[in-house]
TIMI-199258 format. One record per residue: x, y negated, z of N, C-alpha, C in turn; residue in one letter; chain. Coordinates in Angstrom, 2 decimals, decimal comma. Atoms other than C-alpha are relative to their C-alpha. Layout:
residues N
<<X Y Z> <X Y Z> <X Y Z> a A>;
...
***
This chain:
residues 70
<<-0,66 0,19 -1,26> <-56,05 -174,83 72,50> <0,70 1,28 0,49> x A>;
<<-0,67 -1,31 -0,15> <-55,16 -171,32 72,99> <1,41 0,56 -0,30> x A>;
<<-1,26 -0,32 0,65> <-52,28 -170,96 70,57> <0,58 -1,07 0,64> x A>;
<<-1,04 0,67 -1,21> <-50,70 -174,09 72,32> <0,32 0,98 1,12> x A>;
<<-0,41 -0,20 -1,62> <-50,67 -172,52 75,63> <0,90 1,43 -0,46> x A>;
<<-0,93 -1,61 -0,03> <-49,44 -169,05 74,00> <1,11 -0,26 -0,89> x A>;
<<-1,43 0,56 0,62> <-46,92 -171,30 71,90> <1,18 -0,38 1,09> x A>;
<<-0,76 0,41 -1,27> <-45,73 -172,80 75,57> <1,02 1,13 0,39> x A>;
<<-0,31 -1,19 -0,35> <-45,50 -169,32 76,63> <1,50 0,85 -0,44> x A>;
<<-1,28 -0,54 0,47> <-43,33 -168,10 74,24> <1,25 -0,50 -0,35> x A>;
<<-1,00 0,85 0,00> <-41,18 -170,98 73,75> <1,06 0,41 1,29> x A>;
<<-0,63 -0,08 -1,44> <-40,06 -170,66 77,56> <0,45 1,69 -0,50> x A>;
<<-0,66 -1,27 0,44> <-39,60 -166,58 76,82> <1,26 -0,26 -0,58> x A>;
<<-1,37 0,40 0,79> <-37,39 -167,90 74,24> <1,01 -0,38 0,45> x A>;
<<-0,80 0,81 -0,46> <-35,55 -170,48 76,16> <0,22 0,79 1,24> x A>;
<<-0,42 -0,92 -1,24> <-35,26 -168,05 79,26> <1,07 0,91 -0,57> x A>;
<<-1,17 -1,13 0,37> <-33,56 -165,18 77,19> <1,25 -0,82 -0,51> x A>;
<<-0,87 0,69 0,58> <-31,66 -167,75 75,29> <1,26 -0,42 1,55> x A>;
<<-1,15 0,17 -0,46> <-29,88 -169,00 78,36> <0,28 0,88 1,01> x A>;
<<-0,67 -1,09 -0,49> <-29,75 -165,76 80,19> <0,99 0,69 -0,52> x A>;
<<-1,22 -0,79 0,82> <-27,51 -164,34 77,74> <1,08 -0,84 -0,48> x A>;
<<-1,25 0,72 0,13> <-25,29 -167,46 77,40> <0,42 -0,66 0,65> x A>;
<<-0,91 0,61 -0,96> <-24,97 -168,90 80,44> <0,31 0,35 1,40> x A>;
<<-0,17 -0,57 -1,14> <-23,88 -167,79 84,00> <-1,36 0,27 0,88> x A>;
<<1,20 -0,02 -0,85> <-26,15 -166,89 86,43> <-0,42 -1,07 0,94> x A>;
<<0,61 1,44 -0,34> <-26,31 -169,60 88,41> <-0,98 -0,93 -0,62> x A>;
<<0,34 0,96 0,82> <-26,98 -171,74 85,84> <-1,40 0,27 -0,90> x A>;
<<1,45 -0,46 -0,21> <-29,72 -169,48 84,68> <-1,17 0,09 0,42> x A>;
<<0,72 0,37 -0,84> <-31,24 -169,18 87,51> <-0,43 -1,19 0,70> x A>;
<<0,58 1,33 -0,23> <-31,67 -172,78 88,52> <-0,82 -0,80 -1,63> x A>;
<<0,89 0,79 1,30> <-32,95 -173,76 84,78> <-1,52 1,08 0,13> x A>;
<<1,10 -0,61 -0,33> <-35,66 -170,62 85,55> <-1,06 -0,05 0,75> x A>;
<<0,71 0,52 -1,42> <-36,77 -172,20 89,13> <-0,18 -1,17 -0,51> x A>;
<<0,13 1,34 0,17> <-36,36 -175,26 87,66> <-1,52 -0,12 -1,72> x A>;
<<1,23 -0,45 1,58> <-38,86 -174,24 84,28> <-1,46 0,45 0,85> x A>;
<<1,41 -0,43 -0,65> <-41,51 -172,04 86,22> <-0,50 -0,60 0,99> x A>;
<<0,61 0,53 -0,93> <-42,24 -174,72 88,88> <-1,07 -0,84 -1,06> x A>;
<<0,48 1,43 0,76> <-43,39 -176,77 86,33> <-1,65 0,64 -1,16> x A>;
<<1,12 -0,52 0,88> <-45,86 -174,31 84,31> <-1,17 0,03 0,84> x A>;
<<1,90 -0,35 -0,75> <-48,85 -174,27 87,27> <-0,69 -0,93 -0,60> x A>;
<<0,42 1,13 0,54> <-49,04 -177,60 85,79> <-0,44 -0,18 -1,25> x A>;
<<0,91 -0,41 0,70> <-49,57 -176,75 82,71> <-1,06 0,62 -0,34> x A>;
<<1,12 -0,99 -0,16> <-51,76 -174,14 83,10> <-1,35 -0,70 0,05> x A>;
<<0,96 0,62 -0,39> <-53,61 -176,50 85,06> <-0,88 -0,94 -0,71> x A>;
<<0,80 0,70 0,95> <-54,22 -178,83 82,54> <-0,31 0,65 -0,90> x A>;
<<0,88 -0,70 1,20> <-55,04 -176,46 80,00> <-1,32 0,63 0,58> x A>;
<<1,24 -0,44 -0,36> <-57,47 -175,03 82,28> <-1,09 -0,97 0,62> x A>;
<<1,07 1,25 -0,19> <-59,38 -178,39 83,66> <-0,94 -0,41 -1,79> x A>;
<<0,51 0,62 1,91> <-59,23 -179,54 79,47> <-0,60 -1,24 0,30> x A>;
<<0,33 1,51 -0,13> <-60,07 -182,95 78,96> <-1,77 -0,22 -0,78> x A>;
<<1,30 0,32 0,77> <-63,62 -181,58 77,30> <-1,03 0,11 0,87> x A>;
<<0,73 -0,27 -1,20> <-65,21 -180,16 80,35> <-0,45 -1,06 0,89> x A>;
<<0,47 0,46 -1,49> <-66,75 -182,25 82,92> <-0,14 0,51 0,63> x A>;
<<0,93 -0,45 -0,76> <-68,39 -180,40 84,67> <1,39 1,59 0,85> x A>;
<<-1,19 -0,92 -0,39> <-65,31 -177,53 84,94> <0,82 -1,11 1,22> x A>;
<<-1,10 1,42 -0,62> <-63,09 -181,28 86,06> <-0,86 -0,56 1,11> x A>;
<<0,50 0,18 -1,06> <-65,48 -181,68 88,59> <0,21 1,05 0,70> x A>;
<<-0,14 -1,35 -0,76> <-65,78 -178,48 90,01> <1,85 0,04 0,61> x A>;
<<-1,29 -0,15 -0,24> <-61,64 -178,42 90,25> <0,15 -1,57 0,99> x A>;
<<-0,47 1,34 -0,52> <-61,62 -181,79 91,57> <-0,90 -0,06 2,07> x A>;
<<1,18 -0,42 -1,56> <-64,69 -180,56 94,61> <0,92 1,14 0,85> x A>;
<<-0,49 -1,54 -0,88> <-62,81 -177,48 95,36> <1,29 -1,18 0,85> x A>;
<<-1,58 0,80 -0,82> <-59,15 -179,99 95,76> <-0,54 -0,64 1,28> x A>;
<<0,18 0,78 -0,97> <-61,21 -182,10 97,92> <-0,45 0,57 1,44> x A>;
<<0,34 -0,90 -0,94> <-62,65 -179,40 100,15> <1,37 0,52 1,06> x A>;
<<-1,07 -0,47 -0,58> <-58,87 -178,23 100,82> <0,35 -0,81 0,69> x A>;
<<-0,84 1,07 -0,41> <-57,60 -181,37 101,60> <0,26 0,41 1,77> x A>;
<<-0,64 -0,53 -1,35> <-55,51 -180,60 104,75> <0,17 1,66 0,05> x A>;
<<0,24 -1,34 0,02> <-55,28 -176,92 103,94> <1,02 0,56 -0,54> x A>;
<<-1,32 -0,36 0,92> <-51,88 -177,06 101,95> <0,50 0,66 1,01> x A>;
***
């Protein structure tokens, strides 16, 4: 599971420099805002994991504790 997440990682590196150096800034910058909103989400599921319970509880007690706290 590790090398996935540090394959993710570097993919995006990749695909960041890739279209920093060939496409305007604009266009850069909205595929960059538009890329890193999206990795908490990964993260997130790599860090719950679908093997844990007991982690997927704990994350699921804490969300519920916040609720109204966003």
């Amino acid at each position: 599971m590790p090398l996935l997440v540090f394959g993710i990682i570097f993919m995006m590196a990749g695909f960041y420099t890739y279209i920093w150096t060939q496409h305007s800034i604009v266009v850069a910058a909205i595929v960059t805002l538009a890329g890193s909103a999206t990795m908490p989400f990964v993260f997130g599921n790599f860090y719950i994991g679908r093997t844990s319970l007991e982690r997927r509880a704990k994350v699921i007690r804490r969300l519920r504790e916040m609720q109204g706290d966003w």
